[in-house]
C-alpha positions in Angstrom: -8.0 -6.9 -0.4 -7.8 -6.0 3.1 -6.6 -8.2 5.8 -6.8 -7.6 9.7 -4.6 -9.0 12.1 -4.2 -8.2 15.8 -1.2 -9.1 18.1 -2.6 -11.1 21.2 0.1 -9.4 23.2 -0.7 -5.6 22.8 -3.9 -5.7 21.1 -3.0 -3.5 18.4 -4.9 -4.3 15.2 -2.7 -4.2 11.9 -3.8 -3.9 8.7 -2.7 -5.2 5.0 -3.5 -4.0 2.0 -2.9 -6.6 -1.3 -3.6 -5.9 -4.9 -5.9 -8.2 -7.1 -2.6 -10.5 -7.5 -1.8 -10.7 -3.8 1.1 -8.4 -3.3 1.4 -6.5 -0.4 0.6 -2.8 -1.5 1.1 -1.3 2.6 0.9 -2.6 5.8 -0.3 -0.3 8.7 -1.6 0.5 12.2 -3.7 3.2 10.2 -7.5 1.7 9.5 -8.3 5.4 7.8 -5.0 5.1 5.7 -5.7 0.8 5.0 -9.5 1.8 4.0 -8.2 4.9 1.7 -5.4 2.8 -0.3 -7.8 -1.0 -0.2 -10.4 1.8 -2.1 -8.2 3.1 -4.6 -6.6 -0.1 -5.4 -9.2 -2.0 -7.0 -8.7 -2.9 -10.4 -4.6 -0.9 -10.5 -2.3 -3.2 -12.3 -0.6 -5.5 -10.9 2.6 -3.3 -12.3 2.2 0.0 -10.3 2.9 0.4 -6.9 1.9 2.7 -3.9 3.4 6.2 -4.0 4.6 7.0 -0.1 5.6 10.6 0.9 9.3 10.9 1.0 9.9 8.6 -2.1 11.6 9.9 -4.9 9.7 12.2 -7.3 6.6 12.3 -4.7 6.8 16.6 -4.3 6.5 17.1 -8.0 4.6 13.8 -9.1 1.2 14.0 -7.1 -0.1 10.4 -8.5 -0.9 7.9 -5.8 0.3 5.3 -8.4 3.4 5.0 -9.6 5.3 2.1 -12.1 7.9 -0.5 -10.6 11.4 0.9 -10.9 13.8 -1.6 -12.2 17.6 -1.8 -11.3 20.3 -3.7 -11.4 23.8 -3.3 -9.5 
């Protein structure tokens, strides 16, 4: 799902991009980048999340999905 939102002071439109259950997969000034990621999130589960360049593991894993990483301190 794709949301549009623009702040009344700048007029600068930002965009949101939420999976089928609602959870915020990015959130950007980009409409190419919020129209690339709202396509290819249609039907991902709910478990996966957005890769993002600079994240761990992104120069040798080339998937645009990748799982939640659990921790704990």
């Amino acid at each position: 799902m794709l949301f549009i939102d623009q702040d009344p002071d700048t007029g600068i439109n930002t965009y949101m991009v939420c999976n089928d259950a609602g959870l915020c997969l990015i959130r950007t000034t980009s409409s190419r980048i919020a129209n690339f990621v709202e396509r290819h999130s249609r039907g991902v589960a709910p478990s996966l999340r957005l890769t993002v360049g600079g994240d761990p593991g992104t120069r040798t894993n080339q998937h645009l999905w990748q799982h939640v990483r659990r921790w704990s301190k």
